[in-house]
Each structure stands twice: as structure tokens, then as C-alpha cells.
Backbone as CSV, one residue per row, in Angstrom:
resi,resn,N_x,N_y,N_z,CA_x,CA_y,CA_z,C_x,C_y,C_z
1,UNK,-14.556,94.272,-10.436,-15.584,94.974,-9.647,-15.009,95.341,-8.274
2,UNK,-15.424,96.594,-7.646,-14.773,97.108,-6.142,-15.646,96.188,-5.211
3,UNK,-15.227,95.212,-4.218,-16.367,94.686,-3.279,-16.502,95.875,-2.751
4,UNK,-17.917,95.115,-2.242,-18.521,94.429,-2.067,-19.324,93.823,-3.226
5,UNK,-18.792,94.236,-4.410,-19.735,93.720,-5.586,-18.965,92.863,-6.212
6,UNK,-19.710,91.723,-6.951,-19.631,90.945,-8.132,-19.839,91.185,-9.441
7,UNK,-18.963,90.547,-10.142,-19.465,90.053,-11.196,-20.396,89.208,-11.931
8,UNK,-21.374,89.944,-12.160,-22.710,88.903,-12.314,-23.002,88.813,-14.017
9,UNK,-23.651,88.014,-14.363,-23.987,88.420,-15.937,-25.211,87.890,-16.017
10,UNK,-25.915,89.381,-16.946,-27.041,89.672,-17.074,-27.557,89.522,-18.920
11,UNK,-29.019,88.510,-19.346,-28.677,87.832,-20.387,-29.459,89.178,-21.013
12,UNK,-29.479,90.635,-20.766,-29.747,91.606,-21.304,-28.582,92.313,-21.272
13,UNK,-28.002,92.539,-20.336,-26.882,93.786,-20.975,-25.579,93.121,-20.027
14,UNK,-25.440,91.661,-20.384,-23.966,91.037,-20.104,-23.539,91.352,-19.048
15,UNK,-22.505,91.259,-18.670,-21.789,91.579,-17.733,-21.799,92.692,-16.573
16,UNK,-22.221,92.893,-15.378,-21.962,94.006,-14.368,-21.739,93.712,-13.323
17,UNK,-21.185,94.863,-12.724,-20.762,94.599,-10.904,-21.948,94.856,-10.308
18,UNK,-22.683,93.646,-9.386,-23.454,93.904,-8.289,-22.949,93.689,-7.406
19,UNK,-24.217,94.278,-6.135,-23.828,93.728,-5.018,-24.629,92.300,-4.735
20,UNK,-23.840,90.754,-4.442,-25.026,89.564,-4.545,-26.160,89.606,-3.028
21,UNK,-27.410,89.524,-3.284,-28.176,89.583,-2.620,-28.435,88.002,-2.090
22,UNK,-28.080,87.362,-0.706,-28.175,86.003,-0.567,-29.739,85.275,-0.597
23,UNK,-30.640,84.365,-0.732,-31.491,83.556,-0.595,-31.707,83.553,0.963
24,UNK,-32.498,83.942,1.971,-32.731,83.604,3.339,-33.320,82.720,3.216
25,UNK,-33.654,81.819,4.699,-34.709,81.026,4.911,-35.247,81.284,5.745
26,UNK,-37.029,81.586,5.523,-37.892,82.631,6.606,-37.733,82.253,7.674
27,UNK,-37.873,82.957,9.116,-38.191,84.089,9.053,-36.991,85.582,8.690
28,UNK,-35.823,84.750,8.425,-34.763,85.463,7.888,-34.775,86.309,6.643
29,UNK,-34.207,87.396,6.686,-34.165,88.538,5.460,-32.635,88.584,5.007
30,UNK,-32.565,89.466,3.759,-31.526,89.856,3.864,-31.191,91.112,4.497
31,UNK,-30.373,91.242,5.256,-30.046,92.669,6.190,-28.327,93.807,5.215
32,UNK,-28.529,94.382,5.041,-27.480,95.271,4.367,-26.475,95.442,5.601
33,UNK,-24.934,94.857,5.496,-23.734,95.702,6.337,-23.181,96.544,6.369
34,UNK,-22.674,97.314,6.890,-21.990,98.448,7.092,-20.948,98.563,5.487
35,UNK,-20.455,97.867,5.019,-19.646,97.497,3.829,-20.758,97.316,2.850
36,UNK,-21.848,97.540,2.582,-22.716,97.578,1.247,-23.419,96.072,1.401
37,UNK,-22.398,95.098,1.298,-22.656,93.527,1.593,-24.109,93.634,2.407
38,UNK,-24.676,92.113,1.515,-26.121,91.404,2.407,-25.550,90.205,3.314
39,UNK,-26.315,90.039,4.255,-26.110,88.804,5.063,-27.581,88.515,5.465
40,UNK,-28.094,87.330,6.006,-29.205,86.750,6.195,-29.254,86.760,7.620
41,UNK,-30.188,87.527,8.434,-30.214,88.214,9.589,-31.885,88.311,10.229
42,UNK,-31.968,88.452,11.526,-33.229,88.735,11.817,-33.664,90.455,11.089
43,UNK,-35.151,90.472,10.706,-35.911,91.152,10.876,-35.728,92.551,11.890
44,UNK,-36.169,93.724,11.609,-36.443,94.838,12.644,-37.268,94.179,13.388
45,UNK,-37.411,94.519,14.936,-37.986,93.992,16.012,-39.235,94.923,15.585
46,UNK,-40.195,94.212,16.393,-41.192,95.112,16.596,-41.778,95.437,18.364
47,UNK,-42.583,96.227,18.240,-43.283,96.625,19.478,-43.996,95.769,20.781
48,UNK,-43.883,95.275,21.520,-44.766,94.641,21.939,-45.660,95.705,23.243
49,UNK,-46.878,95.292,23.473,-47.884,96.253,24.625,-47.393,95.032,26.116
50,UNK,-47.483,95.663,27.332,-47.086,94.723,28.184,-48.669,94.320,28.539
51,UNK,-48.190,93.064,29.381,-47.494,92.748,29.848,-46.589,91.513,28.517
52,UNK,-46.634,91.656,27.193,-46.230,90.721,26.606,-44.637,90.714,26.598
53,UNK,-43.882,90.443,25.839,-42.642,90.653,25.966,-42.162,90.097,24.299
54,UNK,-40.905,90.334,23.980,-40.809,90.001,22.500,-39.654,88.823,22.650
55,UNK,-40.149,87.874,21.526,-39.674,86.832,21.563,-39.653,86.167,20.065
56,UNK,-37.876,85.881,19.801,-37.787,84.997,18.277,-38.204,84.139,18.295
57,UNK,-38.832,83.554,17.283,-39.251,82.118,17.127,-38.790,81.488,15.780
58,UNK,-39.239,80.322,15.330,-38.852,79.918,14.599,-40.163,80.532,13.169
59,UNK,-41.514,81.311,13.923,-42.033,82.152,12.875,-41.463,84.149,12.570
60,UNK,-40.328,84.033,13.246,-39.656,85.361,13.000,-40.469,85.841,14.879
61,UNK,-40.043,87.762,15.056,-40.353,87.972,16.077,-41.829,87.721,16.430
62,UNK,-42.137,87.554,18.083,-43.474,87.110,18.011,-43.740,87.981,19.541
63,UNK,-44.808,88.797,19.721,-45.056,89.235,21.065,-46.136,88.076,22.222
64,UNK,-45.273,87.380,23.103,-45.905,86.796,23.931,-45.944,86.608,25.409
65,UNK,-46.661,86.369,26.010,-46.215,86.313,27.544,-44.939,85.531,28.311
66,UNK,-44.157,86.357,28.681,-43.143,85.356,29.568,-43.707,84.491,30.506
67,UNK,-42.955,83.256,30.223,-42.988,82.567,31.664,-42.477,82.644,32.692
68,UNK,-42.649,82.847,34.081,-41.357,83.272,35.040,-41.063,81.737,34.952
69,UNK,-39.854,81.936,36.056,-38.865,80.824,36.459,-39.575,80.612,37.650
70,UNK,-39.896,79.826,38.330,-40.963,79.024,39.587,-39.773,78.344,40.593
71,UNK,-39.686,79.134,42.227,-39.041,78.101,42.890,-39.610,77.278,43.107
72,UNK,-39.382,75.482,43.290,-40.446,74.523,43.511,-40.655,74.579,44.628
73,UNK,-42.198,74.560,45.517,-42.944,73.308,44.231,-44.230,74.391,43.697
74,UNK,-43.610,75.605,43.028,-44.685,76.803,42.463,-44.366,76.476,41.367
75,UNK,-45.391,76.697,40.671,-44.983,76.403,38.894,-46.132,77.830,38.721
76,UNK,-45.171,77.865,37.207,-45.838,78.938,36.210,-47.836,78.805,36.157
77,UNK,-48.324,79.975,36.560,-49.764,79.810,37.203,-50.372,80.170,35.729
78,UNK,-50.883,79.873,34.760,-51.874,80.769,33.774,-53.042,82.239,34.626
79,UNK,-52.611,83.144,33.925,-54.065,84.420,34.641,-54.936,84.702,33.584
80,UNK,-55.970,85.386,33.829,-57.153,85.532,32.685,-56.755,86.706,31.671
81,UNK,-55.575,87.334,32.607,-54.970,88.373,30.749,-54.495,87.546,30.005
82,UNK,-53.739,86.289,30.587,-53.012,85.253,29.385,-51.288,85.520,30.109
83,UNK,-51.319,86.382,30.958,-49.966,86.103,31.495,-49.953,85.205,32.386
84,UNK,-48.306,85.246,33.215,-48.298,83.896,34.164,-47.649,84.498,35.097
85,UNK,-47.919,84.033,36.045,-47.076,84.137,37.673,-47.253,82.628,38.562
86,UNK,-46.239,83.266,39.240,-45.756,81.270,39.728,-46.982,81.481,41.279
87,UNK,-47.561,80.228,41.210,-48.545,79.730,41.825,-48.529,78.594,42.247
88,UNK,-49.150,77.946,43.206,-49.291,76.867,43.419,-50.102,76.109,42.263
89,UNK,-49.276,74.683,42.215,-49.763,73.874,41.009,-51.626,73.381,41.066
90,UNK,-52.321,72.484,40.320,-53.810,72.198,40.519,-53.328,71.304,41.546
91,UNK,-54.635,71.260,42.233,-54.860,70.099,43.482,-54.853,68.617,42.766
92,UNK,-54.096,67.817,42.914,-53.965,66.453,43.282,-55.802,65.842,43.569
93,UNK,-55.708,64.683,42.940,-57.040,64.002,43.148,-57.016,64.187,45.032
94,UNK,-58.076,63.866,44.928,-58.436,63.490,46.761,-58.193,62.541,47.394
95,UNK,-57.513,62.953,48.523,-56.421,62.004,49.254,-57.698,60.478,49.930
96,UNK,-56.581,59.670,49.982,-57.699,58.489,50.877,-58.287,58.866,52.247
97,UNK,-59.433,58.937,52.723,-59.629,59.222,53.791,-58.944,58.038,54.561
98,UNK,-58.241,58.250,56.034,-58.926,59.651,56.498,-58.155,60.882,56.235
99,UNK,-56.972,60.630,55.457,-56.003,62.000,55.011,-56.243,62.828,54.476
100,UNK,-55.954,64.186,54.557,-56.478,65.591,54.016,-55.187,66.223,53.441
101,UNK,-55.665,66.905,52.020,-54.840,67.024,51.225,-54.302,68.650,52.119
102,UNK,-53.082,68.749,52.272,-52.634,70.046,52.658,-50.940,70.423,51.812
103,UNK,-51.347,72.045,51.757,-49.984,72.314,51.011,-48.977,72.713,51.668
104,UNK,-47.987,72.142,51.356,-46.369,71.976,51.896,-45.922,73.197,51.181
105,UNK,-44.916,74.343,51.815,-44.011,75.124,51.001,-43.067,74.475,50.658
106,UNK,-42.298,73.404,50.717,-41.168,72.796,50.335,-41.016,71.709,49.798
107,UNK,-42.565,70.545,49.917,-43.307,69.490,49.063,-44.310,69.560,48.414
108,UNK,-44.675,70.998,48.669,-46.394,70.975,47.539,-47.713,70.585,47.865
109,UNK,-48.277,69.863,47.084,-49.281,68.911,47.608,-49.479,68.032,48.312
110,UNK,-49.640,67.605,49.588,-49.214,66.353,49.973,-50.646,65.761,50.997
111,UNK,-50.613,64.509,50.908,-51.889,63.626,51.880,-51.344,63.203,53.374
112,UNK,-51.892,64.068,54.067,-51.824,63.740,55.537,-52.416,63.262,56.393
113,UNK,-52.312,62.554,57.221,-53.178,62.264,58.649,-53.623,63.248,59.952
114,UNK,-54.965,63.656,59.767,-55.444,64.748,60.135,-54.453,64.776,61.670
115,UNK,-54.315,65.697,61.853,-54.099,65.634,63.436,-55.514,65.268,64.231
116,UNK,-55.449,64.739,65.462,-56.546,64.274,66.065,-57.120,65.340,66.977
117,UNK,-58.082,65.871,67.033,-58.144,66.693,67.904,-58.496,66.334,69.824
118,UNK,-58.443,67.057,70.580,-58.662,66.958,71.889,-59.683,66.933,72.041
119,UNK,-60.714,66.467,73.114,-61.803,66.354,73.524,-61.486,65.918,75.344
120,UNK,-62.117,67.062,75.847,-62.194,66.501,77.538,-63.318,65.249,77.332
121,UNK,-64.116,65.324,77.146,-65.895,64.855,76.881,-65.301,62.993,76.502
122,UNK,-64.314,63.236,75.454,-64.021,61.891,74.830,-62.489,61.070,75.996
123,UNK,-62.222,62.117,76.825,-61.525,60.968,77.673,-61.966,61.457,79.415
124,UNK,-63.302,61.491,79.255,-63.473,61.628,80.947,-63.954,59.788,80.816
125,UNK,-63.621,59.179,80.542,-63.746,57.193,80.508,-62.246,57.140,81.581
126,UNK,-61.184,58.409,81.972,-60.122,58.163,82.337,-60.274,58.620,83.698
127,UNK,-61.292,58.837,84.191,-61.313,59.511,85.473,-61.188,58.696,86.431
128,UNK,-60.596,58.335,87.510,-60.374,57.457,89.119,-59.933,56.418,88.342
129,UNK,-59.445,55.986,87.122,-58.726,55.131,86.635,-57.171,55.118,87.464
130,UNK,-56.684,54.068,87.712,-55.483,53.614,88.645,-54.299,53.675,87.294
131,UNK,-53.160,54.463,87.895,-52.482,54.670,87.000,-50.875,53.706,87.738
132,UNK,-50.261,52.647,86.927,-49.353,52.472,87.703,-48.028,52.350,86.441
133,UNK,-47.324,53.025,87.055,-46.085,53.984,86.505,-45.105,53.112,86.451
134,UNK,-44.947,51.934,87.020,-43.660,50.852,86.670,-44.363,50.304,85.097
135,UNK,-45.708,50.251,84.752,-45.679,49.212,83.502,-46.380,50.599,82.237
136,UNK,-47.075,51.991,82.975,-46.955,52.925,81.946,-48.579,52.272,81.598
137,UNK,-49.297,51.989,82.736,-50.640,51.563,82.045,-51.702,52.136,83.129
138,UNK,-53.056,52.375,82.487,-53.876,53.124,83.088,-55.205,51.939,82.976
139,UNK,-55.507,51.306,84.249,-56.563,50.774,84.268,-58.344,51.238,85.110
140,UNK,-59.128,51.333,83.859,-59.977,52.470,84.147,-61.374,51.430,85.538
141,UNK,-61.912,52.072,85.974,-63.204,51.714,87.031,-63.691,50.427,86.289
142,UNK,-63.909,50.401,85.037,-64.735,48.668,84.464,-63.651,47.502,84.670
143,UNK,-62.455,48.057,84.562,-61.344,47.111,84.036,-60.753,47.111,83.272
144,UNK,-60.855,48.047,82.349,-60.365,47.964,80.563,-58.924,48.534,80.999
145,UNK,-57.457,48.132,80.100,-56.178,48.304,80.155,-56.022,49.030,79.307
146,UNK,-55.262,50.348,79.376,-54.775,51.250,78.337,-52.889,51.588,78.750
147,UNK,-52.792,51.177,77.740,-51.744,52.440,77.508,-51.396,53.854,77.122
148,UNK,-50.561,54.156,77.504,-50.215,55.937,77.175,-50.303,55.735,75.882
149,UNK,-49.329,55.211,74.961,-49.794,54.964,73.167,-51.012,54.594,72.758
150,UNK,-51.780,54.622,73.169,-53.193,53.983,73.123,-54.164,55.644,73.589
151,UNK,-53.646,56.283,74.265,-54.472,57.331,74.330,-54.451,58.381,73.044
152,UNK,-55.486,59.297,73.634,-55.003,60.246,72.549,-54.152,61.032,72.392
153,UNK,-53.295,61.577,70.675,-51.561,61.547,71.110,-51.687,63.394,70.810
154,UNK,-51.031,64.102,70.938,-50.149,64.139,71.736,-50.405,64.221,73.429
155,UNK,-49.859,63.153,74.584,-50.697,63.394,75.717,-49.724,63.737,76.752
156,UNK,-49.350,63.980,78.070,-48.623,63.868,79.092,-49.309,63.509,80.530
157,UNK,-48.321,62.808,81.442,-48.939,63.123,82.409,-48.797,63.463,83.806
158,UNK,-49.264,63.782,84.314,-48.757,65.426,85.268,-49.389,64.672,86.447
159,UNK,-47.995,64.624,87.474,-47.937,64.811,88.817,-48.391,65.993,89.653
160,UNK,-49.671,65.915,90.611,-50.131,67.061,90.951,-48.707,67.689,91.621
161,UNK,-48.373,66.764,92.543,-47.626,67.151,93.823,-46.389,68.014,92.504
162,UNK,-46.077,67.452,91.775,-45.116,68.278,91.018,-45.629,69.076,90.080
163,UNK,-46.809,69.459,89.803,-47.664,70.280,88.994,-46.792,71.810,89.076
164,UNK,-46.269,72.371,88.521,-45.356,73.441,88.012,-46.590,74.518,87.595
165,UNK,-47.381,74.632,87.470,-48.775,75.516,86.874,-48.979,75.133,85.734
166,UNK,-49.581,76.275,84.868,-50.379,75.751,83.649,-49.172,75.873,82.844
167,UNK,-49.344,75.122,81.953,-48.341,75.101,80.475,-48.300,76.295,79.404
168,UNK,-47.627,75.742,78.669,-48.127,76.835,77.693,-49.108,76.219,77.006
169,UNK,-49.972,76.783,76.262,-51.530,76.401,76.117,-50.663,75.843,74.600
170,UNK,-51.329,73.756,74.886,-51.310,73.179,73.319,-52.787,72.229,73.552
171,UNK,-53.828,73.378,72.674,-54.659,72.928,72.806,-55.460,70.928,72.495
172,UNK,-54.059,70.893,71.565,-54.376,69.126,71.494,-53.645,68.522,71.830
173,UNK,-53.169,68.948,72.551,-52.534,68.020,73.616,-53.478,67.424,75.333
174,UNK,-53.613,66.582,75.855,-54.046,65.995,76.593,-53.598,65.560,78.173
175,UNK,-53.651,66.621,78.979,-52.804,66.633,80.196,-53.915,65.441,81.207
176,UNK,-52.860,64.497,81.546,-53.752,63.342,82.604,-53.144,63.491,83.992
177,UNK,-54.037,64.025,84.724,-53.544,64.792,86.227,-53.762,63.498,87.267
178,UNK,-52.484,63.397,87.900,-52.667,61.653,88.663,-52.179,62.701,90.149
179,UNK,-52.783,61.753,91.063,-52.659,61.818,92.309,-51.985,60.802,93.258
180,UNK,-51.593,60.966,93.889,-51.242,59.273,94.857,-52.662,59.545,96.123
181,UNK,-52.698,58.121,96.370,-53.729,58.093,97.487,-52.566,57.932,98.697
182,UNK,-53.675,57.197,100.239,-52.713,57.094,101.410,-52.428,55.556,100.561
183,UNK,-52.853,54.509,100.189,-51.682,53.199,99.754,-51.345,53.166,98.584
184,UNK,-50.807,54.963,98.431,-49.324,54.854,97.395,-50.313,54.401,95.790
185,UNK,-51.169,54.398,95.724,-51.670,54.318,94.705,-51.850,54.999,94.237
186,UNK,-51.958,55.360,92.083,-51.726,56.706,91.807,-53.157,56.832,90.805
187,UNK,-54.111,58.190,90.963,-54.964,57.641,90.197,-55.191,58.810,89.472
188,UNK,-56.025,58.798,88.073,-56.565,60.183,87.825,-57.519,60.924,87.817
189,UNK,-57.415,62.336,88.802,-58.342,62.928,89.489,-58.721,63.723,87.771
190,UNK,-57.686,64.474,86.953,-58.853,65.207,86.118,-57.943,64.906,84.606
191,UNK,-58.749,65.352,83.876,-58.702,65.297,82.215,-58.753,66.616,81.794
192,UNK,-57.335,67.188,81.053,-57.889,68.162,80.347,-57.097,68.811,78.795
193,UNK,-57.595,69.264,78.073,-57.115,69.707,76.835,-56.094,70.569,76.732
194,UNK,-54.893,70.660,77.237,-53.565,71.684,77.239,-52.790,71.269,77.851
């Protein structure tokens, strides 16, 4: 027989040259080569409508949505056509108070400690309080002892006589404006939020 054909025998008319057609295993066919010869090969593709995209599987071709590739911490988002785009992942149970869940571009989800906010109202308790600068402690008109770590953070505190003007405005931050008296004593005349 010329290959691509065999010799096969047929229990009707004996002996002839075919070409052998192989057994696939689905979703595989036999595909015809350029030389007459079968080989066991994918299927003609078919069509897909977008946004799907075509994809082999182990049930032959199948039209389905790609997943993108997600830089972390975005993962593949599900949308209501059934496609995907990278999104931020579901929210994390709820953080312990007093932490508030906020999203990180470079950690994701994460539980924080609120920042504290400023209040003039919540530290005028600091007013004509005696401030003395060798031990970094502010003792207020009743008596009560504070420290700078003990106030509210972020705070500074500002020498009139060296008072430079206003800052740049950080609204939670806590400027404590001290004065010296005539016996060298230093106290604070005002409280304010920047």
C-alpha cells in the first residue's frame, strides 16, 4: 500500500489499503494531515460573543469569561454580566472597636486605631496650667499632673516669644501656647487645633 495507507483486512472483500483512522479520547477528534494521515487533535474552534473569550478545557472548546491577573491586594472582582475585573476583595468581619476597618493600597483590608481627633473645647482643662520644661510636665489650676504623652497626640508646644506665625494648618494636631511670667514661670495662655 502507498502511505499513508495500510493494509487492513476486511471480512467482506479481504484485503485493502486504507488510510487507519486513530480512536480519540473526547474532547479529541480525528484531524486529517497534510499527508492524507489522521492524528488525534483539537476540534475547529468556535466563536465566542465578548466579553467571553475561548478557552480548552478538558470538555473540548468552551466560551468563558477571563480572569484578569490582580496586582495585590486586588483580586479578580465578579460583575453582573458574569465577567471580572480586579477589585478590591469583600470586607473582613468588623474590626474590634475602637478600630475602623480602612483600605490599604499595598495591605488591603486592615483594622486601625482611629486617629483622635482635636477638640479646643476638650483641652481648655489646660489653660494657666504651669508648664515646667526641665521635667516636660504641665500642672493644671486643681493640681492634676500631665504629661506631653498624656495629652492629645499629635501635640506641640509653642513658645510665644519664639512663635514664628501660624503653621501650616494640621488640623489634629494640638498647639499649647506657653508664656513665661516676671518669676520665669512658664504657663499656658491658649489652646488650639493646628
Amino acid at each position: 500500500c502507498p502511505p499513508p495507507q495500510k493494509p487492513l483486512w476486511d471480512s467482506k472483500e479481504g484485503w485493502c489499503c486504507e488510510i487507519p483512522v486513530p480512536e480519540c479520547k473526547p474532547p479529541l477528534i480525528p484531524i486529517k494531515k497534510p499527508d492524507g494521515s489522521f492524528e488525534c487533535g483539537k476540534p475547529p474552534e468556535i466563536e465566542c460573543k465578548p466579553p467571553k473569550k475561548l478557552t480548552w478545557t478538558d470538555k473540548g472548546w468552551c466560551c468563558s469569561f477571563a480572569i484578569p491577573k490582580c496586582d495585590p491586594p486586588l483580586v479578580p472582582v465578579p460583575q453582573p454580566d458574569g465577567s471580572y475585573m480586579c477589585g478590591k476583595p469583600p470586607q473582613p468581619a468588623k474590626c474590634d472597636p475602637p478600630k475602623k476597618l480602612r483600605w490599604d493600597p499595598v495591605n488591603g483590608w486592615c483594622c486601625e486605631e482611629p486617629i483622635a481627633t482635636c477638640f479646643i473645647l476638650d483641652n481648655q482643662f489646660l489653660l494657666g496650667a504651669k508648664y515646667d520644661q526641665t521635667k516636660g510636665t504641665f500642672t493644671t489650676k486643681d493640681g492634676k499632673v500631665y504629661t506631653k504623652d498624656q495629652l492629645h497626640q499629635p501635640n506641640r508646644i509653642v513658645d510665644l516669644k519664639d512663635y514664628p506665625g501660624p503653621p501650616p494648618p494640621d488640623k489634629n494636631r494640638l498647639s499649647i501656647f506657653i508664656q513665661e511670667d516676671e518669676e520665669g514661670c512658664f504657663n499656658v495662655i491658649y489652646v488650639e487645633c493646628g
